[in-house]
N, C-alpha and C positions, 0 to 999 in steps of 0.2 A: 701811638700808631698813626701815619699817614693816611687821610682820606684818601679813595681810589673812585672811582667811576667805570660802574660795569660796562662790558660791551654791548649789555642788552641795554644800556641807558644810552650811550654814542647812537646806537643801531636806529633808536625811537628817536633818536634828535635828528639822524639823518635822513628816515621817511619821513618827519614832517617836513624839511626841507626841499624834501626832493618831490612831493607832493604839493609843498605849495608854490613850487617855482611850476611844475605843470599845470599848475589853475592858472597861475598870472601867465604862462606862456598862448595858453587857450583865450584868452581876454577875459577874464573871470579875475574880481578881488579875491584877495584870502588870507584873511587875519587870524591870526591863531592866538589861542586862548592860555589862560595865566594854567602856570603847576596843578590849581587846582580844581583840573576838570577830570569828570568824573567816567565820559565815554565821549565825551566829542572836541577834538581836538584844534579844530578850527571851523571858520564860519565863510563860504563864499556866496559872493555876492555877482547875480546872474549881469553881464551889463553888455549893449548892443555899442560896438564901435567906439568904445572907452565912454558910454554914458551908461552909468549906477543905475538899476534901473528896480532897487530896494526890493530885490526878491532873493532871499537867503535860502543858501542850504548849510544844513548840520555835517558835518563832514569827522568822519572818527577813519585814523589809520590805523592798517597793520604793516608791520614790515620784520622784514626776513632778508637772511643774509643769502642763504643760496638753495634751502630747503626746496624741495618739490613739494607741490600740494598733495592733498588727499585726492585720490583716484584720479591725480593727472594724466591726461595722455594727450596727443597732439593737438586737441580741438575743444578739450575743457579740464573741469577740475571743480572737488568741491569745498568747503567752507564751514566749519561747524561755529554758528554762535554760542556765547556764551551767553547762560538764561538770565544771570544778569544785566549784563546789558542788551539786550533784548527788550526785558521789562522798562528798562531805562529809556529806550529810543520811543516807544510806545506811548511817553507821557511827554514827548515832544510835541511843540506847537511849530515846527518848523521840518521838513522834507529831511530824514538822514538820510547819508549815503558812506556805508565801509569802503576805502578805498585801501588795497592788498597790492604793496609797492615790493618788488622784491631784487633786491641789491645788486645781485650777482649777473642779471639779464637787463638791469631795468626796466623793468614792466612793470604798470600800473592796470590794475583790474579795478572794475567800483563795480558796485551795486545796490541798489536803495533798498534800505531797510524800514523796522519801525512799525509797518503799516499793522494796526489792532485785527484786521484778517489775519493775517499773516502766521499762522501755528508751526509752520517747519524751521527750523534751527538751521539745517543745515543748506547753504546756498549752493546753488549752480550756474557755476563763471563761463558763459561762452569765450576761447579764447579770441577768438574773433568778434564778435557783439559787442563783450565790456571791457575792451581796455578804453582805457582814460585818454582819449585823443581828443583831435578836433570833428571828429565826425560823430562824437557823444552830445557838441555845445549843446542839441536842442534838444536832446533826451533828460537832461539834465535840468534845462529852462523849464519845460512840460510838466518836471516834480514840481515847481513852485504855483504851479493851479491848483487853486482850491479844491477840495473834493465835493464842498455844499454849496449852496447857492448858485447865480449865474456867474461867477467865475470872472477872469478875466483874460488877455489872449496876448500870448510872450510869443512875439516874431520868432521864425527861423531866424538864427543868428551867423551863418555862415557865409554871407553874399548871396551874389546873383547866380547862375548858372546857364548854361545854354538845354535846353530839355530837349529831349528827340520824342516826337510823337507816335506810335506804333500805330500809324495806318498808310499804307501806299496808296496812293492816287496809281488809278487803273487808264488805260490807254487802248480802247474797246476797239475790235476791228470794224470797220467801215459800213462793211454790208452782214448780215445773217440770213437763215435761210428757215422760212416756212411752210410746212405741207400738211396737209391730211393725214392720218393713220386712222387705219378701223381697230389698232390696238392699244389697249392700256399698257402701262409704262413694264410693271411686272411680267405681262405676255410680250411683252416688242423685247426687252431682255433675255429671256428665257430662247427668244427664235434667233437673237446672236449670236447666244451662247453653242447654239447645237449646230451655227454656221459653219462652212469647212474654211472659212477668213477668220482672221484675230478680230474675238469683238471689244468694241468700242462703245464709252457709255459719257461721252463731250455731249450729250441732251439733252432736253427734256420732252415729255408727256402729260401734255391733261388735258383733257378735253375733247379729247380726236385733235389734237393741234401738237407738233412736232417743231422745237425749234433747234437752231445748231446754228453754230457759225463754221461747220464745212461742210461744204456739197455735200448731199445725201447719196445725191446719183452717182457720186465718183467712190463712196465707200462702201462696206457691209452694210451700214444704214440703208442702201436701197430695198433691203426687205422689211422694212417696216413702217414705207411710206407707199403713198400713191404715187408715181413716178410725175403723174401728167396733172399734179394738184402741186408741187414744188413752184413755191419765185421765193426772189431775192429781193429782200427790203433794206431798206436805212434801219442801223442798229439802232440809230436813236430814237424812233417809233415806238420802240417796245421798249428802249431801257429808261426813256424819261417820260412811261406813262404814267397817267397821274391814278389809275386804280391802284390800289393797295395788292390785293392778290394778283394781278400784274406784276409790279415790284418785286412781289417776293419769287413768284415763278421764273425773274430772270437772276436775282439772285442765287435760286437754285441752280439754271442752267451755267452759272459763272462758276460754281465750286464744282461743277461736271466738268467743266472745259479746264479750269485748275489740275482737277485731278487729270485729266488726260495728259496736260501736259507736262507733268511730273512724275507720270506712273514707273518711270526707270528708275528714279531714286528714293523717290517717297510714294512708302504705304499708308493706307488711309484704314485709320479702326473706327469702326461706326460704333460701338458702343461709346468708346472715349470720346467720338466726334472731332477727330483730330489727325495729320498728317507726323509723320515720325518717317528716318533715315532711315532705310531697308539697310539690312548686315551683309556683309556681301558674302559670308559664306556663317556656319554656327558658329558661334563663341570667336569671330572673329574683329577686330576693330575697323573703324573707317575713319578717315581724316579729310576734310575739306577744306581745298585752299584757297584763299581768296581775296581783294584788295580792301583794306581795311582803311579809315580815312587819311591817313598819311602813308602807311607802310602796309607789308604784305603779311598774313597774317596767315593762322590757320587752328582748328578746330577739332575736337576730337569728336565727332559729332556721334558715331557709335563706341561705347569706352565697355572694355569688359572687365567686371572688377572681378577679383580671386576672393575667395576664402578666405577670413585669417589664420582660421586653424590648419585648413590645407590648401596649401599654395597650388596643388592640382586642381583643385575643384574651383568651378565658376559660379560664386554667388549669385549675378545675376547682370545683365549688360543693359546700361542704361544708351538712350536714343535720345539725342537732342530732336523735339517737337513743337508745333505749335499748332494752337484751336485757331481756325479760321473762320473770319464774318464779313460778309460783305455788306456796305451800306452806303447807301444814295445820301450825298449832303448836297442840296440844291441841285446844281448841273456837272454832277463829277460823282463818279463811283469810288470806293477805296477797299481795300484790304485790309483788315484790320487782324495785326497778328498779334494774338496771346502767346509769347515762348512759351513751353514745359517743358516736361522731359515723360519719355515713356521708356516703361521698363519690362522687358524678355529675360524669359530663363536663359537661354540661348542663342538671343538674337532672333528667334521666331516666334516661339511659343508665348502668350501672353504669360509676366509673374503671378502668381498668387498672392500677395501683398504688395501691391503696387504703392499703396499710400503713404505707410511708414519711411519707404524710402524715398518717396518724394518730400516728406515732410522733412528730410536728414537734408539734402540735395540748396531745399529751400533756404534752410538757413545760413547757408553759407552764399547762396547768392546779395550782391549786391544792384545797386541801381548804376553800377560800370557793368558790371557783366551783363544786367540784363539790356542795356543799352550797346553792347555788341553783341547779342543775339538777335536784335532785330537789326543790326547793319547786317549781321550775317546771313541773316531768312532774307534781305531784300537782296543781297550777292548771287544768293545760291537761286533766287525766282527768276534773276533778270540776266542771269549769265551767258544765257543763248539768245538774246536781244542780242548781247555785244558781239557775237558771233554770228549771227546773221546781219550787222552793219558792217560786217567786216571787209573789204576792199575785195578779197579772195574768195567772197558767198555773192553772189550778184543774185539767184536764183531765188525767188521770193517758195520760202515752206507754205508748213501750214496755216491759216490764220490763226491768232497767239492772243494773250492777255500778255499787256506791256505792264511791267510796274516799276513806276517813278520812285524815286528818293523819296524816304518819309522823313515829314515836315517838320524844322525845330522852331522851338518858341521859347524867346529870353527871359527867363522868371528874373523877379528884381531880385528873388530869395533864393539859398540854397534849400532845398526839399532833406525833409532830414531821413538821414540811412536808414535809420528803423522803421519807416514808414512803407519800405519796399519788403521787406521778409517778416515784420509781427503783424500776423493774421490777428482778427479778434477773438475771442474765445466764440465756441461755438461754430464757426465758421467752416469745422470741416462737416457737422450736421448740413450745413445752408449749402454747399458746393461739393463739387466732385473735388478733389483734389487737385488730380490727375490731369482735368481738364484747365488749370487757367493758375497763371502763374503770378499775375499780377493781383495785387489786391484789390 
């Protein structure tokens, strides 16, 4: 009888192949090992711009012809080891990692194995997180640090990049205006509200001292100043004093004048501490459109998602947001915007578990998206600047908070992708979720 060779034998000749030509397409060696391995079926070797750089990984495939995994669906899937080799990667001196090649799509999923914590069997593949590309190099490199002693430190290996920094340099108006008040901020509040004029809250209070950057005497403000106690100063007096509680009190008046000048589109939640897209009507979406650095772009900024069990029902309608801070760096103020997102039952009501679905949201973002979320917070801030320089607005408004292009800075390194969506453990004890998106 004629020797044959099964299909499951071609099938394992062809995921090593096709597996080790992804290591060398990545810049990574990868040698693979004689018939007589026992779970790991090649060895790569970490290297910076084709220099060797003697830091190995254990590399053990699987591969599949066109099978769907266990509990696949469009965004993951999972992986049962087996206990033996399990136990096998466990008594390794070198970083395993299962990489799951599979024919029919080719797609490459890894995941590091091995570690003696390690008790669950059965893995969970983000399809987005671990496939096997270039945006793993340094997740990859990171496995070959020791886990005792002082260690030692494997470059990002992706290049250089251009980085966008999330603060706007501010463009303060000219003059502000200071008065007397015999009232605290909560009673000066309380007397606009029961004004028969829309009240406005661009201020502040403390002290018996009233600050604004628009006339008091020309708005509702004038009931809760001394008319004949108002002048007009240089903003810069007060916004580069050198007290501390100073600072912070113009601070405050800066997220007031913020908020004023956003109150059409974005709501401000003070528990969140954080501005979010108002819905323009329940359960309905909103799209923002706007010039993106090359081309024109646009946003779903309120998204209402359905149900999956019933396509009638509205799970819950997520709002692009972001936590604002303002902060004095020598002679310039900035904006500094955290993207998030905030989530309504129906576009008003706050959700009931708001974090879970942040924590969903989160991992699918990357450092591209979250890097036009702040091209797009600085579009959506500065859109009626370009409208009021407009040849057809000669009429000067209200005074305004201008805000500048935020600033890039050329890393020699690429910043690797997992460092923007894996929080540390613990970390949703140390923060609110909800409020800050970056790590």
């Amino acid at each position: 009888m004629s020797k044959t060779i099964t299909s499951n034998q071609l099938l394992g000749e062809i995921g090593e192949a096709a597996v080790r030509l992804r290591f060398l397409t990545m810049g990574f060696q990868f040698d693979t090992r004689s018939r007589l391995e026992a779970g790991v079926d090649g060895i790569a070797e970490v290297m910076d711009s084709g220099r060797p750089l003697a830091r190995m990984i254990a590399v053990q495939v699987k591969a599949t012809e066109s099978s769907r995994y266990a509990t696949e669906d469009e965004t993951s899937f999972t992986y049962l080891l087996r206990p033996e080799d399990l136990a096998y990667w466990r008594g390794s001196n070198l970083p395993v990692v299962i990489v799951l090649y599979r024919r029919s799509d080719e797609s490459f999923y890894w995941k590091a194995v091995g570690d003696p914590l390690q008790e669950e069997r059965r893995l969970r593949f983000d399809k987005h997180q671990d496939r096997l590309e270039a945006e793993a190099i340094d997740r990859l490199a990171a496995l070959t640090v020791p886990k005792a002693g002082f260690g030692y430190y494997v470059p990002p290996l992706g290049g250089g990049e251009e980085a966008l920094v999330n603060i706007l340099p501010l463009t303060l108006p000219t003059e502000m205006y200071v008065a007397s008040t015999p009232y605290t901020a909560k009673r000066a509040a309380a007397i606009l509200l029961d004004a028969e004029e829309p009240a406005r809250f661009d201020w502040a209070v403390k002290g018996g001292t009233f600050w604004s950057f628009a006339d008091p005497r020309e708005t509702v403000c004038r009931h809760i100043v001394d008319l004949d106690q108002v002048d007009a100063i240089e903003t810069n007096l007060l916004a580069f004093h050198e007290d501390r509680d100073e600072q912070n009190n113009f601070a405050f008046l800066l997220r007031a004048a913020l908020d004023h000048q956003v109150r059409a589109d974005l709501a401000w939640n003070k528990e969140r501490k954080l501005f979010y897209f108002r819905a323009p009507a329940p359960n309905t979406p909103r799209t923002f459109f706007y010039d993106a650095s090359k081309k024109k772009a646009a946003a779903e900024v309120v998204n209402v998602a359905v149900a999956k069990a019933d396509k009638d029902k509205v799970a819950f309608v997520r709002h692009h947001a972001f936590v604002p801070r303002f902060e004095r760096l020598f002679d310039q103020w900035y904006l500094v915007v955290n993207p998030t997102y905030f989530f309504t039952s129906n576009g008003f009501a706050p959700h009931p578990y708001p974090a879970a679905l942040l924590a969903g949201k989160k991992r699918l973002d990357n450092s591209a998206s979250l890097r036009g979320q702040v091209v797009m917070w600085h579009r959506f801030l500065s859109q009626n600047d370009r409208v009021e320089r407009s040849l057809f607005n000669e009429e000067p408004g209200e005074p305004r908070l201008v805000f500048g292009e935020p600033p890039t800075v050329a890393l020699p390194t690429r910043v690797p992708e997992d460092a923007w969506t894996a929080p540390k453990k613990g970390a949703a004890e140390e923060d609110d979720p909800q409020e800050r998106l970056f790590g």
